[in-house]
C-alpha positions as CSV (number, residue, x, y, z in Angstrom):
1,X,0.0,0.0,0.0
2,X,2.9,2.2,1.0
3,X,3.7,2.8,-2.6
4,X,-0.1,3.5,-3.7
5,X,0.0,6.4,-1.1
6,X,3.4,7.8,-2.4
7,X,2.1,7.6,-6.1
8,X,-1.1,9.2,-5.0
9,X,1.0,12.2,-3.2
10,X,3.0,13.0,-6.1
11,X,0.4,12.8,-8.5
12,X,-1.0,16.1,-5.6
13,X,1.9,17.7,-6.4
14,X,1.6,17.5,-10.0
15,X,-1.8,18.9,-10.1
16,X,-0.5,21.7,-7.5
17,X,2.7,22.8,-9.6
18,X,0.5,22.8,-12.6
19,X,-1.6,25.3,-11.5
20,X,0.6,28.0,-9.9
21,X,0.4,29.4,-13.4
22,X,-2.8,30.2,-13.0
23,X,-3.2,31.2,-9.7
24,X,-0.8,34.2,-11.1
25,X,-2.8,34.9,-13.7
26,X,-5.9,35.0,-11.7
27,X,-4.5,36.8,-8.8
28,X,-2.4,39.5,-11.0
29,X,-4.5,39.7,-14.0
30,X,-8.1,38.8,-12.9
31,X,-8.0,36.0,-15.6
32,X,-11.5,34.7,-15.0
33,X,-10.8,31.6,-17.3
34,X,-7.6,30.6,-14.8
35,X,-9.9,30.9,-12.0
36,X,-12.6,27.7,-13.4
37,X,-9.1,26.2,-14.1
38,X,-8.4,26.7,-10.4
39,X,-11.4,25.1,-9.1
40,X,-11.2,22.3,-11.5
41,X,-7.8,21.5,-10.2
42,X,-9.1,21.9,-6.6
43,X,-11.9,19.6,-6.9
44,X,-8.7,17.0,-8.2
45,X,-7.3,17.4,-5.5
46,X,-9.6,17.0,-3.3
47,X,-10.9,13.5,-4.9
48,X,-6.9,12.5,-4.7
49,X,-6.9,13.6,-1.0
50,X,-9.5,11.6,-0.6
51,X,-8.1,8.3,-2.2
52,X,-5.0,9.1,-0.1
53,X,-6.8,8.8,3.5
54,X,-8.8,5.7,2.1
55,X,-5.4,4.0,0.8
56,X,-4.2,5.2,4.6
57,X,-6.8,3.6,6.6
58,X,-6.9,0.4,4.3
59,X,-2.8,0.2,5.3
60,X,-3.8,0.6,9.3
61,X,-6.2,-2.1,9.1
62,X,-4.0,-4.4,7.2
63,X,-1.5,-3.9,9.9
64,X,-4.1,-4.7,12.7
């Protein structure tokens, strides 16, 4: 499982480095089209955050 979770983490900080871009262009320019891109990318992450305390707990009771 450990190596699930690790794949799982990295592909969060893929989708996070991805969209620095633009958060810049929404913050500085008001880009409303980087904004739905924002959200889009937010709502990724939170499915993968998601898979990444299931793939956790799954592990703990594994162990148990």
């Amino acid at each position: 499982m450990k190596i699930m979770t690790q794949e799982l983490i990295t592909q969060l900080v893929t989708v996070l480095t991805d969209v620095q871009t633009d958060v810049e262009k929404f913050d500085t320019k008001g880009n409303k089209a980087a904004g739905t891109r924002i959200r889009k990318a937010m709502q990724t992450v939170k499915g993968l955050a998601q898979d990444v305390r299931v793939a956790v707990s799954e592990a703990n009771k594994a162990k148990a």
